[in-house]
C-alpha positions in Angstrom: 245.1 96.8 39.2 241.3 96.7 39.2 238.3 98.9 38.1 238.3 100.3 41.2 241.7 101.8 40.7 241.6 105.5 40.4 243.2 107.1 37.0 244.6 110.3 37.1 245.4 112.6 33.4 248.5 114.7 34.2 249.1 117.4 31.4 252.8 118.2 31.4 253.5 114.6 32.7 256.8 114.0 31.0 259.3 116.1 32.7 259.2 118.3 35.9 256.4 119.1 37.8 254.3 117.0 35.9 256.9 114.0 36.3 257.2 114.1 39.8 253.7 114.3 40.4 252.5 111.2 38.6 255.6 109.6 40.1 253.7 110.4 43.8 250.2 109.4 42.7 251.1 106.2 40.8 252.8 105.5 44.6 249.9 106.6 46.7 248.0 103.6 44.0 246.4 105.6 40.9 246.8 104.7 37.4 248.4 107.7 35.8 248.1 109.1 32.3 251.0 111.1 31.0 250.0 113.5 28.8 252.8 115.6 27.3 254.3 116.6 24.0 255.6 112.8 22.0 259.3 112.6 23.0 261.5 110.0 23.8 261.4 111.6 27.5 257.5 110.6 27.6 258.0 107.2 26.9 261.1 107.1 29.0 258.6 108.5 31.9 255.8 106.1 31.4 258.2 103.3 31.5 259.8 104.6 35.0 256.3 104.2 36.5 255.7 101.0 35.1 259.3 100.2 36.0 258.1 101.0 39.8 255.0 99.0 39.7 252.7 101.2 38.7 249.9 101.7 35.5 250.9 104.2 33.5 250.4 105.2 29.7 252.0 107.5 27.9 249.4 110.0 25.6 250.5 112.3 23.3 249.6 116.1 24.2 249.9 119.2 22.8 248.0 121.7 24.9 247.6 124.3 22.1 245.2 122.4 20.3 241.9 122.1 21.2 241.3 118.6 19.3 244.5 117.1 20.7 243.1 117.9 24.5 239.6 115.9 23.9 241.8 113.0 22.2 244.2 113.0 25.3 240.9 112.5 27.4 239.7 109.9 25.1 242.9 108.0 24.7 243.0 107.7 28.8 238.7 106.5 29.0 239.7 104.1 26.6 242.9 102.5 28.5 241.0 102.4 31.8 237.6 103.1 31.7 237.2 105.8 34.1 238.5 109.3 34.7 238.9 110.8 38.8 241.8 112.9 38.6 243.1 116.1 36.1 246.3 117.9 36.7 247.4 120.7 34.7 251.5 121.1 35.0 252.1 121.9 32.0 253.3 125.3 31.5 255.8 127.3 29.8 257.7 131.0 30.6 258.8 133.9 28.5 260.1 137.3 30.6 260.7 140.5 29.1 259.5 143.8 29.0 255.9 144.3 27.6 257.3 146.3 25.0 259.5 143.8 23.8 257.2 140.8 23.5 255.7 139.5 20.1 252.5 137.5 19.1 254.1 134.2 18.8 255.4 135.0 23.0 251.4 136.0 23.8 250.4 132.6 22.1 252.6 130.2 23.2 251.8 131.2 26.8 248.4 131.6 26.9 248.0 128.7 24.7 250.1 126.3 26.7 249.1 128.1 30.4 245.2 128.7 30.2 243.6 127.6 26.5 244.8 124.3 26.6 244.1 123.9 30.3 240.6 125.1 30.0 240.1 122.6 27.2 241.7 119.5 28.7 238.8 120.1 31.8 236.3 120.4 29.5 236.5 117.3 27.4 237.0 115.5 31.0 234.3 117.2 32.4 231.2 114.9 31.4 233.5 111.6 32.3 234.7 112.9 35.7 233.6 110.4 38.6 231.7 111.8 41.5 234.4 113.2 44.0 236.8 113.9 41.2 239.4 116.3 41.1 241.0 118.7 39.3 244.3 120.1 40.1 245.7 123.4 38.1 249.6 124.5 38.7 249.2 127.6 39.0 252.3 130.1 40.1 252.9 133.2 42.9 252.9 135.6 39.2 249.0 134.4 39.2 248.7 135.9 42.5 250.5 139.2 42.7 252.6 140.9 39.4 255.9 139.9 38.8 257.9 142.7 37.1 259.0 142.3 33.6 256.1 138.7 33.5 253.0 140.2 32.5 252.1 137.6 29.6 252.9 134.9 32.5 251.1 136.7 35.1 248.2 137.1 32.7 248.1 133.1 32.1 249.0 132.2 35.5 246.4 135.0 37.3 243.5 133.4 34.5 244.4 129.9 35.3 243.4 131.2 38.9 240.4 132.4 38.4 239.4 129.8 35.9 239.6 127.7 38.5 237.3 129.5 41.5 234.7 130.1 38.4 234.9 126.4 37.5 235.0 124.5 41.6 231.4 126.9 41.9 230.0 125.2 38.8 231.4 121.6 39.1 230.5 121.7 43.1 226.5 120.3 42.4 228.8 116.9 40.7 231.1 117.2 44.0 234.0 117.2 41.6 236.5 119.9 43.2 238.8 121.5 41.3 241.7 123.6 43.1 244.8 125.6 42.2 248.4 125.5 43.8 250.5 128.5 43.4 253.8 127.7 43.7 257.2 130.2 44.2 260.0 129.2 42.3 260.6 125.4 41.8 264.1 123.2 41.6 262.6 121.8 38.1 264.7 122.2 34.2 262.2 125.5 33.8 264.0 127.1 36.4 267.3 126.5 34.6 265.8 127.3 30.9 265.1 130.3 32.5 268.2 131.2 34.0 270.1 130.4 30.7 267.8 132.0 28.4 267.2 135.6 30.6 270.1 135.0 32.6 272.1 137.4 30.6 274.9 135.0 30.5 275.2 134.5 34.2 272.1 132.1 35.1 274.1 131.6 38.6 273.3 135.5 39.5 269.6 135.7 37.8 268.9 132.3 40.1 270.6 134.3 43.2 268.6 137.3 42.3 265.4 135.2 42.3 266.6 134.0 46.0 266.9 137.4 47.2 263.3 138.0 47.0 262.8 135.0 50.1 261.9 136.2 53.4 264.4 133.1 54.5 267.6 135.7 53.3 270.7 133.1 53.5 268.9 130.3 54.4 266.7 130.7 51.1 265.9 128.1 48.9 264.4 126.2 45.6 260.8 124.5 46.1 261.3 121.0 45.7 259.1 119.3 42.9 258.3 116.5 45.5 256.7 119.1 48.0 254.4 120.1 45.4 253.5 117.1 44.7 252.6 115.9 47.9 249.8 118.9 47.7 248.5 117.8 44.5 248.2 114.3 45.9 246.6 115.7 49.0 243.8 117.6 46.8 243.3 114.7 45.3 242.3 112.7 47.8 238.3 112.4 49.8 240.3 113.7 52.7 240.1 117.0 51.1 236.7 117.4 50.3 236.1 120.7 52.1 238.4 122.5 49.9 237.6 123.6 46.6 238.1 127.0 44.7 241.5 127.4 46.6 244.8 128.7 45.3 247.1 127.4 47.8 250.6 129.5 47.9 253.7 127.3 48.2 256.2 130.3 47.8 258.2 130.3 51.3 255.9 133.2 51.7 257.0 135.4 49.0 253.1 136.6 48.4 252.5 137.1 52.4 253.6 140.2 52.1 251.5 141.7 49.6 
């Protein structure tokens, strides 16, 4: 590795989305930050990259805390030096009718989904390299409504706009910063959220999900590693025209609408 080696900070970096994606940049040659709640899976993650050949370093994140964003920015300056690269995958779901959610639901999601996101950009903000990027996950519910999702939709559909409002500011720096908005994706949130709002049959809330694809039968997960080839594709000077985009991955689900 050299100085010249561009770091990435992935938010959400220890499982997932999040896991998979530093997994592709720390192949395509970045140093990569993972940036997640302290676990044992964190460490375990940092050491997979390392185990692969690449730099990695494993920060502890909580994204509801404003204090604990600037120190995850800080702890990743101070291991390399330099800062090119923020991705936001960290994200959490609650479902329900509106009725039947509570504070501690509202907080917890916009918290995790939008406060902590907005945050972790702007303690990066001054240290981003010209050319930077930023990459927010996003989702389909901060596109169009999902029935029975409104707190998510309300993170998801902020953390959408956050990002148009903030590629407009940070475009005079040529720092970009873009959104993907994903459908449903083969990670464990899919599966938390089939067990938790399943109803006791996660196999038939999953189906049900499936039924919503324009593909019928031949219908299908997202695969964390298509994702992450996007991310990696916004990240790199190849992709300098776009900025302010939220890019649907979704087998179309949204074309409709």
């Amino acid at each position: 590795m050299t100085d010249q080696t561009r770091t990435a900070l992935i938010a959400g970096g220890a499982g997932g989305m999040g896991a998979v994606i530093a997994a592709r940049l720390s192949a395509d040659g970045y140093a990569v930050a993972l940036a997640d709640l302290e676990s044992e899976r964190l460490t375990a993650g940092m050491e997979e990259v390392q185990a692969a050949g690449g730099a990695a370093l494993a920060v502890p994140l909580d994204m509801r805390k404003v204090a604990s964003c600037a120190l995850a920015v800080e702890q990743t300056l101070a291991w390399r030096g330099r800062l090119d690269v923020i991705v936001n995958a960290a994200g959490v779901w609650r479902e329900g009718a509106a009725g039947t959610m509570t504070e501690e639901d509202w907080d917890i999601v916009l918290d995790v989904n939008l406060k902590g996101a907005f945050f972790l950009i702007q303690a990066a903000i001054p240290h981003l390299e010209n050319g930077a990027s930023i990459v927010n996950i996003a989702s389909d519910a901060g596109l169009v409504g999902n029935n029975g999702a409104s707190i998510y939709c309300a993170s998801k559909g902020g953390l959408v706009l956050l990002t148009k409002a903030l590629a407009l500011e940070l475009a005079p720096r040529r720092i970009r910063v873009n959104a993907v908005c994903p459908g449903d994706v083969a990670t464990p949130m899919i599966e938390f959220q089939a067990e938790r709002y399943g109803g006791g049959d996660p196999d038939g809330y999953k189906a049900k999900l499936l039924s919503n694809y324009p593909q019928q039968e031949a219908a299908r997960f997202i695969r964390p590693q298509e994702i992450a080839r996007m991310v990696a594709y916004l990240c790199e000077p190849d992709a300098a025209p776009i900025t302010g985009a939220a890019l649907s991955i979704d087998f179309g689900v949204t074309a409709g609408y």
